[in-house]
Structures are given as structure tokens and as C-alpha cells.
gemmi code that builds the backbone of each chain (N, CA, C; Angstrom):
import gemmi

chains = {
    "A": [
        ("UNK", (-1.710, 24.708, -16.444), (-0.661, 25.513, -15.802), (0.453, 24.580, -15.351)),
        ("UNK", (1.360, 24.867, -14.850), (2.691, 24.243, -14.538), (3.172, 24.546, -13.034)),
        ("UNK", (3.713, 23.302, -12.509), (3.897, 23.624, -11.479), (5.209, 22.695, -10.968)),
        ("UNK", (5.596, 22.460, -10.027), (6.825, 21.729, -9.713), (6.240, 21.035, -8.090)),
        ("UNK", (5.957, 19.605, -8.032), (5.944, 18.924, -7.097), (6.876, 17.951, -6.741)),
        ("UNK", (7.560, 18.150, -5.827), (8.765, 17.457, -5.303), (9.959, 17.109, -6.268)),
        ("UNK", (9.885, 18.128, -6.844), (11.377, 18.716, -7.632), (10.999, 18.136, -8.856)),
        ("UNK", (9.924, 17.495, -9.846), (9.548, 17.114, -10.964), (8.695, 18.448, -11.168)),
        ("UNK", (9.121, 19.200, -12.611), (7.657, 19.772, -13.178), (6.943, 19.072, -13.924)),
        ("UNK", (5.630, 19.499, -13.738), (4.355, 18.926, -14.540), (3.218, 20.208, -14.823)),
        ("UNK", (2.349, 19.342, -15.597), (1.392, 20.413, -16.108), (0.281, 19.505, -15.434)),
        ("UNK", (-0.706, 20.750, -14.975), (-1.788, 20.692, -14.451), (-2.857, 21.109, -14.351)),
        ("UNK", (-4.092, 20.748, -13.608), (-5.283, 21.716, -14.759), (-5.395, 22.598, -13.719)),
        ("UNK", (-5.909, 24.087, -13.948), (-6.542, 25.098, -13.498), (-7.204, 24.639, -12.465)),
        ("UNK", (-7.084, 25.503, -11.455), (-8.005, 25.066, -9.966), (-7.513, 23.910, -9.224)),
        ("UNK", (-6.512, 23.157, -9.560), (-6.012, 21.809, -8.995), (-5.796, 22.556, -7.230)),
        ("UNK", (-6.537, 21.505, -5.985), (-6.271, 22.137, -5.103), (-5.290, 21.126, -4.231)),
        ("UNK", (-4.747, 21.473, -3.381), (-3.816, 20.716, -1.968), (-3.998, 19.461, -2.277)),
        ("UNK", (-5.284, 19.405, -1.767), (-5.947, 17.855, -1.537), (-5.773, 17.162, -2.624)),
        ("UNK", (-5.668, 17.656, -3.638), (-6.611, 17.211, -5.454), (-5.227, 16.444, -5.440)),
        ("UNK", (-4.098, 17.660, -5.436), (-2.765, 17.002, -5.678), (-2.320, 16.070, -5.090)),
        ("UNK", (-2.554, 15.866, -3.907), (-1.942, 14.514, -2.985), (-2.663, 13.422, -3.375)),
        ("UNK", (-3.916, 13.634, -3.637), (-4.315, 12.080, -4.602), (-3.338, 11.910, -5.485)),
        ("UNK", (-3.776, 13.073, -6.884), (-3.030, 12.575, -7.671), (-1.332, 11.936, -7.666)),
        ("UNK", (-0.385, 12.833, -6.689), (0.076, 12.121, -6.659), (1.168, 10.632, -5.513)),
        ("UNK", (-0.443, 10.242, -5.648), (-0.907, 9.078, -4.515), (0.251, 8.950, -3.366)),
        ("UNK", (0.161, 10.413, -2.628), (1.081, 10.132, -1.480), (0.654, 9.255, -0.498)),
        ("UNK", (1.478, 8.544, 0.223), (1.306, 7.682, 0.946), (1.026, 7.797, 2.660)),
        ("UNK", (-0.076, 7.636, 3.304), (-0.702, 8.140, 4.392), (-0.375, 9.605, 4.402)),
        ("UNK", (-1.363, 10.411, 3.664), (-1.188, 11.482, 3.699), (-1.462, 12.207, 5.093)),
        ("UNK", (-2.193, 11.720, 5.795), (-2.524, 12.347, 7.360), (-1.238, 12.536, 8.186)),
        ("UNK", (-0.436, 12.091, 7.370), (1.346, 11.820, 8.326), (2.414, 12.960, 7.288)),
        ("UNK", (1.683, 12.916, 5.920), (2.581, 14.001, 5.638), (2.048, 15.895, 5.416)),
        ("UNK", (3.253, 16.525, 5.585), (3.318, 17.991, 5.919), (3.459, 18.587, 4.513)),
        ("UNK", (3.270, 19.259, 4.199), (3.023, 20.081, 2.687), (3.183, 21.465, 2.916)),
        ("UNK", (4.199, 21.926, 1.978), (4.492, 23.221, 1.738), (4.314, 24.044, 0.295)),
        ("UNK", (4.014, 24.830, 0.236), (4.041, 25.504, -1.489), (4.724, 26.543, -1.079)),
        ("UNK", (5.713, 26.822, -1.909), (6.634, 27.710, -2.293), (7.222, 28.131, -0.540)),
        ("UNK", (7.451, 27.152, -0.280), (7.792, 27.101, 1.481), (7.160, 27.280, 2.286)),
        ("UNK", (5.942, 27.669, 2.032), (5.257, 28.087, 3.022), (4.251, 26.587, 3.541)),
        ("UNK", (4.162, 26.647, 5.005), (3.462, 25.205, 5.730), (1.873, 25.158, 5.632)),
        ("UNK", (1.407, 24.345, 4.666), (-0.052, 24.539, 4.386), (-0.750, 23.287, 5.568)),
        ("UNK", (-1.654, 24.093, 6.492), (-2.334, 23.230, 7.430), (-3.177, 22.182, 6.524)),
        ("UNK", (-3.456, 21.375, 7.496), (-3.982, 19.835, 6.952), (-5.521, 20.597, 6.429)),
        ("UNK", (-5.859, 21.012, 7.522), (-7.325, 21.432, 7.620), (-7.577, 22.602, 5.759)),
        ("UNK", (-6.770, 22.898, 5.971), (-6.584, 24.132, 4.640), (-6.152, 23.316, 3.258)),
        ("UNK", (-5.966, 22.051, 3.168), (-5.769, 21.604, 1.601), (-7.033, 21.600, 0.735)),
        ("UNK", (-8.338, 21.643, 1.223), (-9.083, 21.653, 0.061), (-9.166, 23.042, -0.416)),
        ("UNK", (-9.048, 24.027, 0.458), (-9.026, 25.550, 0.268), (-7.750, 25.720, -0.289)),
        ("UNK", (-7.050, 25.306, -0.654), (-5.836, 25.997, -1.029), (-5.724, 25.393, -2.788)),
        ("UNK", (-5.793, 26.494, -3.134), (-5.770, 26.206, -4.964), (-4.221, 26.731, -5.628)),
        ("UNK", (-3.650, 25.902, -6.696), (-2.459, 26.228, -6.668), (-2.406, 27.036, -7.462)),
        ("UNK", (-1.059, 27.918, -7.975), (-1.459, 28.683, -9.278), (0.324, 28.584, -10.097)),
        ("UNK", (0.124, 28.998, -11.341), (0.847, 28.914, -11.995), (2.635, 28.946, -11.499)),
        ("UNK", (3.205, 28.298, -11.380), (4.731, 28.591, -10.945), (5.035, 28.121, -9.732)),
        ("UNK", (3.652, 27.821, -8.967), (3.881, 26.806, -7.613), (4.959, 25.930, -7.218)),
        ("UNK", (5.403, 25.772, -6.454), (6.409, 24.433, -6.193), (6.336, 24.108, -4.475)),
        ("UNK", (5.672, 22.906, -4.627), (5.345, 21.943, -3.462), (5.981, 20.938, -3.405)),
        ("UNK", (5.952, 20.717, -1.965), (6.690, 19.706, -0.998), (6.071, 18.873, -0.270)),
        ("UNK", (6.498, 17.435, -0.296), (5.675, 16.854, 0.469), (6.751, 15.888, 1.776)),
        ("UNK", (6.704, 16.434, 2.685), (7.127, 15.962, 4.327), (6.495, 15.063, 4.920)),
        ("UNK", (7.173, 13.627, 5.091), (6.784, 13.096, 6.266), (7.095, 13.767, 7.412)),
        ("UNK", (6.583, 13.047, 8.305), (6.484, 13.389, 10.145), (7.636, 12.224, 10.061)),
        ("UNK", (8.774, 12.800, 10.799), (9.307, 11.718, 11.434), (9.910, 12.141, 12.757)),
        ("UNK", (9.115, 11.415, 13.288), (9.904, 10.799, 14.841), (9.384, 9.516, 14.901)),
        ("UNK", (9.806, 9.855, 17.049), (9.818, 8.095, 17.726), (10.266, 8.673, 19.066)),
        ("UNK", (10.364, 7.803, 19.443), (11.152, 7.841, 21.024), (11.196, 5.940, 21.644)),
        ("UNK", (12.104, 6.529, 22.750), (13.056, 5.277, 22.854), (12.131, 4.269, 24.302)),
    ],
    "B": [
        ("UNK", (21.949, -3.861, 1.683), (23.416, -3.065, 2.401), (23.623, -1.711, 2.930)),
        ("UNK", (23.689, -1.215, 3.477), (23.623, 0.265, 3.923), (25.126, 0.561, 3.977)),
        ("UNK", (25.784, 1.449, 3.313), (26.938, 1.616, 4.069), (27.098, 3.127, 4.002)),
        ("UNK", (28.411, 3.382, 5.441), (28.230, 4.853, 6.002), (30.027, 5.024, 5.912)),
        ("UNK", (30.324, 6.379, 5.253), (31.320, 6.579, 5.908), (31.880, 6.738, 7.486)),
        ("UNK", (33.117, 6.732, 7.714), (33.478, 6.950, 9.037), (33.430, 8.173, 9.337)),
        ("UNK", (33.696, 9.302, 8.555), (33.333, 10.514, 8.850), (32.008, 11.092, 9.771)),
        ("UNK", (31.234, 10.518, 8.494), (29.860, 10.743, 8.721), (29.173, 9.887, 10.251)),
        ("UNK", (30.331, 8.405, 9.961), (29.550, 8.402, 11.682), (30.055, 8.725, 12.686)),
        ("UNK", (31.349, 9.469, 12.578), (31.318, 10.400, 13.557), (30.767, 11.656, 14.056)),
        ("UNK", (30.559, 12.148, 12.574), (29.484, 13.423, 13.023), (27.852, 12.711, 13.902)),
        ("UNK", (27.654, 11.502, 13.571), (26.190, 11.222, 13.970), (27.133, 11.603, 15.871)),
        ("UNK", (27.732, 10.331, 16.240), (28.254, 10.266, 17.209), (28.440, 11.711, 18.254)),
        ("UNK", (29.394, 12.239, 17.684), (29.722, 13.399, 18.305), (28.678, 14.117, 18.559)),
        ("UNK", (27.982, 14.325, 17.485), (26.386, 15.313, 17.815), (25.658, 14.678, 19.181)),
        ("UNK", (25.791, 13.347, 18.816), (24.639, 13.012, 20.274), (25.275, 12.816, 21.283)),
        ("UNK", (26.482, 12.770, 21.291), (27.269, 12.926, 22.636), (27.045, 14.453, 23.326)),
        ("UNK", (26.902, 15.420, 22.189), (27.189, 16.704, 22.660), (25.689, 16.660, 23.204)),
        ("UNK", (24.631, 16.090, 22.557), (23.217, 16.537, 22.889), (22.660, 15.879, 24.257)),
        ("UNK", (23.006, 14.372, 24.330), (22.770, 13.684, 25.232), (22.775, 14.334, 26.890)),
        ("UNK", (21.811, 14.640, 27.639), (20.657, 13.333, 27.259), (19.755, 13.462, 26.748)),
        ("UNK", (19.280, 14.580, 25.839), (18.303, 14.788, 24.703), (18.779, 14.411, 23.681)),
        ("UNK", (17.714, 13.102, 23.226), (17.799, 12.717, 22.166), (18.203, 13.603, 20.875)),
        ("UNK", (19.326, 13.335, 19.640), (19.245, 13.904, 18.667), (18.689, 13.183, 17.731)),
        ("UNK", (19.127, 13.684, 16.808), (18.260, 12.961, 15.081), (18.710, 14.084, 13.806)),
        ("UNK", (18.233, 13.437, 12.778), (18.936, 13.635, 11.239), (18.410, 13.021, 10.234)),
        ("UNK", (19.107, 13.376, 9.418), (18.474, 12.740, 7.967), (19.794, 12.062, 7.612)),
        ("UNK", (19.447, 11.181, 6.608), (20.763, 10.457, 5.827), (19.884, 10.621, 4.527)),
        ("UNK", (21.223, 11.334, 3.313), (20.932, 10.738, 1.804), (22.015, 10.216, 1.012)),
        ("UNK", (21.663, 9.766, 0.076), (23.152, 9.392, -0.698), (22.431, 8.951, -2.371)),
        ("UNK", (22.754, 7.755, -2.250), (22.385, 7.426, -4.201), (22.452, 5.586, -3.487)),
        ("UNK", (21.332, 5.487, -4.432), (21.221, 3.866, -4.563), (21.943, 3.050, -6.026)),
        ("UNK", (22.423, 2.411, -5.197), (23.066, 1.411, -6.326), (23.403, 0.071, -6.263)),
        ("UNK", (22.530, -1.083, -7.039), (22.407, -2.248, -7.390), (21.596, -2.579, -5.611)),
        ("UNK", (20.728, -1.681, -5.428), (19.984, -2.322, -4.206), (20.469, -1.614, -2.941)),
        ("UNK", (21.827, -0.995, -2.722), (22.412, -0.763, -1.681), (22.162, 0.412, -1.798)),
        ("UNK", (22.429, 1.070, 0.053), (22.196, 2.268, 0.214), (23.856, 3.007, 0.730)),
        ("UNK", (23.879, 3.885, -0.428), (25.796, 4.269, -0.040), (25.186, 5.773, 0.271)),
        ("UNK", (25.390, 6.119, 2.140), (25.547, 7.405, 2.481), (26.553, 8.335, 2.203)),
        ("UNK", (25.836, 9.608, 1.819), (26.719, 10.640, 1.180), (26.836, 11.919, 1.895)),
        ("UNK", (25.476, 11.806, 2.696), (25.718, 13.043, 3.674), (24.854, 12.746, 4.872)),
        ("UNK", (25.270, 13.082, 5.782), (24.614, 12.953, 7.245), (24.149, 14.611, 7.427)),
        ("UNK", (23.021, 14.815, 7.918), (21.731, 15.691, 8.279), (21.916, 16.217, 9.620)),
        ("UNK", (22.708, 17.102, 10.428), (21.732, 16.902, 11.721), (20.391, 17.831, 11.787)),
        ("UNK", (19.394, 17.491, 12.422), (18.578, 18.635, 12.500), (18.292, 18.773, 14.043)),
        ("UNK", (17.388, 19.447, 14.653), (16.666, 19.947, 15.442), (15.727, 18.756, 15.882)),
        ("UNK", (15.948, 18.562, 17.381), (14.502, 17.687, 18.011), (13.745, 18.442, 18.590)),
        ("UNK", (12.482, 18.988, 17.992), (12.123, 20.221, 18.263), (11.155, 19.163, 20.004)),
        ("UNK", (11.192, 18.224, 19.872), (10.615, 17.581, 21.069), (11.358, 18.369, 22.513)),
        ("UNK", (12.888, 18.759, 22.149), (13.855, 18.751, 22.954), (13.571, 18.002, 24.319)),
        ("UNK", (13.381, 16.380, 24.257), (13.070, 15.382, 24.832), (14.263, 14.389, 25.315)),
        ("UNK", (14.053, 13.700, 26.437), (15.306, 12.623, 26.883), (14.738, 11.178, 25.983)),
        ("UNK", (13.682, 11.097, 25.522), (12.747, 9.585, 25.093), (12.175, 9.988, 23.804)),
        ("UNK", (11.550, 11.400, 23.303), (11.101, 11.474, 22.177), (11.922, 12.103, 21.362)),
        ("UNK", (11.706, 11.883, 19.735), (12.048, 13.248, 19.094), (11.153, 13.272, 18.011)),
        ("UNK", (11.165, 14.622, 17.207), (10.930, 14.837, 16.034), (11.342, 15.980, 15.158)),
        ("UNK", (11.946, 15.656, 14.255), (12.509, 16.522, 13.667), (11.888, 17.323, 12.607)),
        ("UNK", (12.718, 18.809, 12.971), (11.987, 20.037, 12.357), (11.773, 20.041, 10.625)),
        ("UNK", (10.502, 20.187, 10.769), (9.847, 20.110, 9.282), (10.853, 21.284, 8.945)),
        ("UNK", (10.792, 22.433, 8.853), (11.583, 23.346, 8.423), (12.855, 22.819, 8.376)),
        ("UNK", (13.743, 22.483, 8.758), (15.323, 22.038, 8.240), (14.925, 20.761, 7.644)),
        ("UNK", (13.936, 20.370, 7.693), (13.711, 19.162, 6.926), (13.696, 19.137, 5.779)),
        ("UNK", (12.537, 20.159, 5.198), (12.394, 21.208, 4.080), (13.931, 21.373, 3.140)),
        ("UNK", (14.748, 22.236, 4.346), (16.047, 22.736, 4.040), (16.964, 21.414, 3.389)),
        ("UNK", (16.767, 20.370, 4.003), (17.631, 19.230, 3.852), (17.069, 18.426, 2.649)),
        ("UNK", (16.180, 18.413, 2.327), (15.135, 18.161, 1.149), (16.273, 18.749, 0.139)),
        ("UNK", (15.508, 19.962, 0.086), (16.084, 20.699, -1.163), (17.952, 20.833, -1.178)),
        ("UNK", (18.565, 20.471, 0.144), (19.605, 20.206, -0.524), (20.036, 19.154, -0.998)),
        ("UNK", (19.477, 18.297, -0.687), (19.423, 16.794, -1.119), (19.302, 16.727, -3.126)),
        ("UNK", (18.377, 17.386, -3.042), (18.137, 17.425, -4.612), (19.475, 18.563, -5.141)),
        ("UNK", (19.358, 19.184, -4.448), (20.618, 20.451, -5.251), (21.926, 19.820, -5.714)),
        ("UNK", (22.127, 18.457, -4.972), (23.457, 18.008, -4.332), (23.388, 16.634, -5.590)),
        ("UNK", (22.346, 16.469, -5.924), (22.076, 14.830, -6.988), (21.675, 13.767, -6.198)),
        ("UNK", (21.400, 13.813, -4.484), (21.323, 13.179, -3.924), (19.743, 12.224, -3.308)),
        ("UNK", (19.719, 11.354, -3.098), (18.119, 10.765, -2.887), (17.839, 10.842, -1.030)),
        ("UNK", (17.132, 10.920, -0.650), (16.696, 11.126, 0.716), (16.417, 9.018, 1.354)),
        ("UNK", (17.486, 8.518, 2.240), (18.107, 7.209, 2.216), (16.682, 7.278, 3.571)),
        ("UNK", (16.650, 8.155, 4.702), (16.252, 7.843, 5.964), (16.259, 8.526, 6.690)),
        ("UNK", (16.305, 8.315, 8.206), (16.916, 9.081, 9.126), (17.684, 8.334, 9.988)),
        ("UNK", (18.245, 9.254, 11.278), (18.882, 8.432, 12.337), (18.313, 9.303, 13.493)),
        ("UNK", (18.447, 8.622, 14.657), (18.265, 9.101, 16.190), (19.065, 8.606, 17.173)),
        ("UNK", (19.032, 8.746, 18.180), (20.131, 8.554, 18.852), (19.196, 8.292, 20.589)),
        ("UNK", (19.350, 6.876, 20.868), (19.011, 6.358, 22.574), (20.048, 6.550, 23.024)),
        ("UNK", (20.180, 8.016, 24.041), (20.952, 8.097, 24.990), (21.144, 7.070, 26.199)),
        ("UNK", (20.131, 6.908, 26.929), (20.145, 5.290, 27.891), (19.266, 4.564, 27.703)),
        ("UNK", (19.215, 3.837, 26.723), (18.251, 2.255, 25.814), (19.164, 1.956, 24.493)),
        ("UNK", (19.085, 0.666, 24.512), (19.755, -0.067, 23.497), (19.437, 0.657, 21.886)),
        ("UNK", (20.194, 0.006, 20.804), (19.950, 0.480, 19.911), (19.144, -0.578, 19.066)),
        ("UNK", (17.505, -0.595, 19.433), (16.430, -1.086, 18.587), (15.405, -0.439, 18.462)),
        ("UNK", (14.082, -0.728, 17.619), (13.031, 0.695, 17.657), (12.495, 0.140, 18.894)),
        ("UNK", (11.622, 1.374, 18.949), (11.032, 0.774, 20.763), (9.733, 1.004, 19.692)),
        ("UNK", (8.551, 1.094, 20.261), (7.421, 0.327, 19.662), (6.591, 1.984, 19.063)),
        ("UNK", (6.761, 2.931, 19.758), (6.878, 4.009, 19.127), (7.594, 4.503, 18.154)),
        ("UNK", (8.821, 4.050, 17.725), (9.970, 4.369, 16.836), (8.654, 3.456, 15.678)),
        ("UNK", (8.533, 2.386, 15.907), (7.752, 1.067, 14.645), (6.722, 2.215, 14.311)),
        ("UNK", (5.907, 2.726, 15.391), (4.661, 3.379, 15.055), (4.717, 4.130, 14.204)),
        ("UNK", (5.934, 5.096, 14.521), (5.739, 6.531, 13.856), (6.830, 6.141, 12.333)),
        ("UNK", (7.103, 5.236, 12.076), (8.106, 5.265, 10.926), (6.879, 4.529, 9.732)),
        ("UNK", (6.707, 5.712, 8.977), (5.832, 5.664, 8.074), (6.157, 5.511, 6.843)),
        ("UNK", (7.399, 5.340, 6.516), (8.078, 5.420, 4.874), (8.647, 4.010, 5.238)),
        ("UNK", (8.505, 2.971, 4.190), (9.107, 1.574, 4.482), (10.092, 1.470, 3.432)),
        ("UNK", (10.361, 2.739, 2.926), (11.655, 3.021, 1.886), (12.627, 3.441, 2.735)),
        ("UNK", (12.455, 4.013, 3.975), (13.971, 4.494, 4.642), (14.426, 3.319, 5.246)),
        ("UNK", (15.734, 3.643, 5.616), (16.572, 3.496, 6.817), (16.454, 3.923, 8.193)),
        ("UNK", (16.242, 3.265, 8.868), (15.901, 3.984, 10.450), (17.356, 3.774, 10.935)),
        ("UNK", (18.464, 4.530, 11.424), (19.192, 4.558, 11.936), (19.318, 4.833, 13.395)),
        ("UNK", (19.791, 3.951, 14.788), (19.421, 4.055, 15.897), (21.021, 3.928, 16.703)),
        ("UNK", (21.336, 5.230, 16.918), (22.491, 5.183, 17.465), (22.333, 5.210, 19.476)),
        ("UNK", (22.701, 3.921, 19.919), (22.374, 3.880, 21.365), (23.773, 4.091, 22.193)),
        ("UNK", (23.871, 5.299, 23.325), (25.025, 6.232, 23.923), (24.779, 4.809, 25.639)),
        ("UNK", (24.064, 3.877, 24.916), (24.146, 3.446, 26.595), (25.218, 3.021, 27.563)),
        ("UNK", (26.019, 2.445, 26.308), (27.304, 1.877, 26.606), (28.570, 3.063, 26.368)),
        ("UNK", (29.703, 2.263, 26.945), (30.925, 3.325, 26.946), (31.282, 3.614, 25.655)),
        ("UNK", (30.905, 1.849, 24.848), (31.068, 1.880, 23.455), (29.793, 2.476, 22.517)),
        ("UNK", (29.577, 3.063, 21.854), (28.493, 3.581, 20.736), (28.131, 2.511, 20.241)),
        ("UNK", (26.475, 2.019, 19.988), (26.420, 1.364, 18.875), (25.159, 1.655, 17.925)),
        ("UNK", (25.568, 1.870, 16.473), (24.560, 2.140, 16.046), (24.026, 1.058, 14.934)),
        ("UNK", (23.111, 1.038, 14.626), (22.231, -0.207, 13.677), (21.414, 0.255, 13.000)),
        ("UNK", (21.064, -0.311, 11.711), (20.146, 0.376, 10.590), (18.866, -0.373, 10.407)),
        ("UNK", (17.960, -0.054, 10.612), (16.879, -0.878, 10.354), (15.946, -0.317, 9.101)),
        ("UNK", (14.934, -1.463, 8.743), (13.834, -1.737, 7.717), (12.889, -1.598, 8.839)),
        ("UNK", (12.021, -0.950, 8.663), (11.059, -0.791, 9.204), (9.265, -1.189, 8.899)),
        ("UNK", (8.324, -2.004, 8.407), (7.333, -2.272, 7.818), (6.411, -2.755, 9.073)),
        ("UNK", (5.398, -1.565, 9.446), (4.182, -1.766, 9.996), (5.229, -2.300, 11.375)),
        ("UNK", (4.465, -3.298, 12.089), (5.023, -3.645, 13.469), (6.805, -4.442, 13.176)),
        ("UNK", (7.231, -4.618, 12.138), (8.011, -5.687, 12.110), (9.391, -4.420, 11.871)),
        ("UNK", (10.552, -4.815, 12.337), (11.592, -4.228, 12.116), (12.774, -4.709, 12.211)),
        ("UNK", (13.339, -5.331, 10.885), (14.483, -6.054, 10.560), (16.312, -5.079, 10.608)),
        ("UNK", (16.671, -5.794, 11.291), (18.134, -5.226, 10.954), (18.744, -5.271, 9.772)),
        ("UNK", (18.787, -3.955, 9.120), (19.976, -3.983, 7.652), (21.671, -4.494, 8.158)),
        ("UNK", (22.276, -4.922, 7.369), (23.582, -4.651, 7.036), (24.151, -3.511, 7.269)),
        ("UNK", (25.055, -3.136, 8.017), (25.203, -1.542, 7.921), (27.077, -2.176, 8.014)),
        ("UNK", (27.472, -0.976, 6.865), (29.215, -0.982, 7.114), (29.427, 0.147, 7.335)),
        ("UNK", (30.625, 0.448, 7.954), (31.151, 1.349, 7.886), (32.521, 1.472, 7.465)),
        ("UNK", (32.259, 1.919, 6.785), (33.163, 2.357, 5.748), (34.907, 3.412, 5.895)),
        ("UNK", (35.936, 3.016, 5.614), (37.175, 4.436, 5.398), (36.577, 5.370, 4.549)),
        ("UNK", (36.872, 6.456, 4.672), (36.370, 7.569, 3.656), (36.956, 7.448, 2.551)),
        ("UNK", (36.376, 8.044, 1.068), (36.997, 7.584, 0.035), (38.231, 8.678, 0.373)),
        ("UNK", (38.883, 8.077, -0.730), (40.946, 8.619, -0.719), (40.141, 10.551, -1.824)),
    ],
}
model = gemmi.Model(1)
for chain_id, residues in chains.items():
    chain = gemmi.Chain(chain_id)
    for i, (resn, *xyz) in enumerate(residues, 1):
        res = gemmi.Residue()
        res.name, res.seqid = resn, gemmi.SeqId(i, " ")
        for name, pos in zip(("N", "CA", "C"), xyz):
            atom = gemmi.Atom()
            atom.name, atom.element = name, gemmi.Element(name[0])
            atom.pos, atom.b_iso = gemmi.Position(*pos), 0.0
            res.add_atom(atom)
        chain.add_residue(res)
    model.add_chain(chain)
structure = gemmi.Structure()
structure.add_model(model)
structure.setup_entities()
């Protein structure tokens, strides 16, 4: 199936879930970044449950702050 | 090299004057070329902290600023924030929480009468000052 992660499409296999995808594509301290599919804010706790499906398009958000 | 139009750092400016003494913040993107970072648009967003010492900015306009970033041809450079009364360096929380060692940390400090803002590299505890110009707007 096909899907669009951070504005690249790619093809992907059936059942690919949240989690599956942020390995693959080896985001960097993922515990810091925020993920959306098709805009919507997918909790941390919810990426292995969340399976993508055809026409998807995900986002991947760092956290950024700080203070002075 | 980082360089910023004057426009654009006045919008940083003006915003945190208007916000101060809650910290503001933003995104910067533009296009890289031969190593340098040439800003093309300044971000403001939301400190949803609405804090005098913290911020963090809203995933949702973040989102928004994302996708215009790409709509626009543009690459996502960093962010900026703004120390209403503290100098303009990271404080050890700014080091903590800056997790991308591809941005620009931009730190605009309101302590003085004069503005000053500075661009930093950020990697794990260490945080080097970029080059930052500022630039006339193009003609």
C-alpha cells in the first residue's frame, strides 16, 4: 500500500503499524517526537495499535522547547 | 553561516516585545546552500507554556508550519525563543530539550534596551555560537 511520510511517498507493506514506521524510518529519539496521521495526534502509548492504511500521510514532530 | 533578513528580525523582535514577559518562540525555514543557512520565513507560534522562563511550542501550528514549509519549497532551518530578562545563551534546559542537532536554536534576549539575538548549534551538553548576519532585504 502507499502512503506519504513526511511529505515523501512510499510503498509499504500491509499492517505496517506507528511504531513499525518510526523504526523504519529511523527517527531520531523517538520518545521526543509527536506523530500525526492525516492530522490527527497519535498518543505515544497508541503506536503499536495504530495500523496504517492505504492513502495515510504522517508526520513526524519534535518537542521543542526550553526555558531561560 | 546563518543569515536572517531584517524584516524577519523584526518580526522575531516585535513579537516578543509585544509578548514579553512571556516568553515567545517560532520556527525558522529557508533553503540550504553550500553549508549556510539563508532564512526565508520566520514562524511565530504559540507558547502554549504561556510562561515568563519556559516555552513550548504548539505541536498543532507546528504541524501547520511544517506543511507550509513544504508547500512553500522550503526546509525547516530551527527555531527561535526569546529571554525576556536573561541573556541571550541556552540555559541548561534550552541544551536539554534541543533534540535535533540539525537546527538552529535562535535566542533572542529583551534584557537590554538593545535586543540581542544569537544562533546557536546545539549537540548534547555543548552549545556553540553560529555566525548569524543580518541581512537588507532582497531589492
Amino acid at each position: 500500500m502507499n502512503i506519504t511520510a513526511a511529505g515523501v511517498k512510499k510503498e509499504v507493506s500491509e499492517g505496517l503499524t506507528v511504531a513499525q514506521l518510526v523504526i523504519d524510518e529511523k527517527v531520531e529519539m523517538p520518545q521526543y517526537v509527536t506523530v500525526t496521521v492525516n492530522d490527527d495526534f497519535v498518543e505515544h502509548g497508541a503506536f503499536e495499535s495504530t495500523v496504517l492504511k492505504e492513502g495515510d500521510s504522517i508526520e513526524f514532530l519534535y518537542f521543542m522547547g526550553g526555558g531561560q | 553561516m546563518i543569515k536572517l533578513f531584517r524584516s524577519d528580525y523584526d518580526k522575531i523582535v516585535a513579537h516578543a516585545k509585544k509578548e514579553a514577559p512571556i516568553e515567545a518562540c517560532g520556527l525558522i525555514a529557508g533553503e540550504l546552500s553550500d553549508g549556510d543557512k539563508i532564512v526565508k520565513k520566520v514562524y511565530i507560534l504559540t507558547n502554549t507554556d504561556h510562561a515568563e522562563e519556559h516555552f513550548t511550542l504548539d505541536p498543532k501550528e507546528q504541524l501547520a508550519a511544517i506543511k507550509d514549509m513544504r508547500a512553500n519549497g522550503l526546509v525547516p532551518l530551527g527555531n527561535w525563543h526569546s529571554h525576556p530578562v536573561s541573556p541571550s545563551r541556552p540555559s541548561q534546559e534550552d541544551k536539554r530539550l534541543a533534540y535535533d542537532s540539525s537546527a538552529s536554536y535562535m535566542i533572542l534576549s529583551l534584557m537590554d534596551e538593545e535586543p540581542v539575538l544569537n544562533s546557536f548549534h546545539i549537540e548534547g551538553d555543548t552549545a556553540e555560537k553560529e555566525q548569524l548576519v543580518i541581512a537588507d532585504d532582497p531589492a
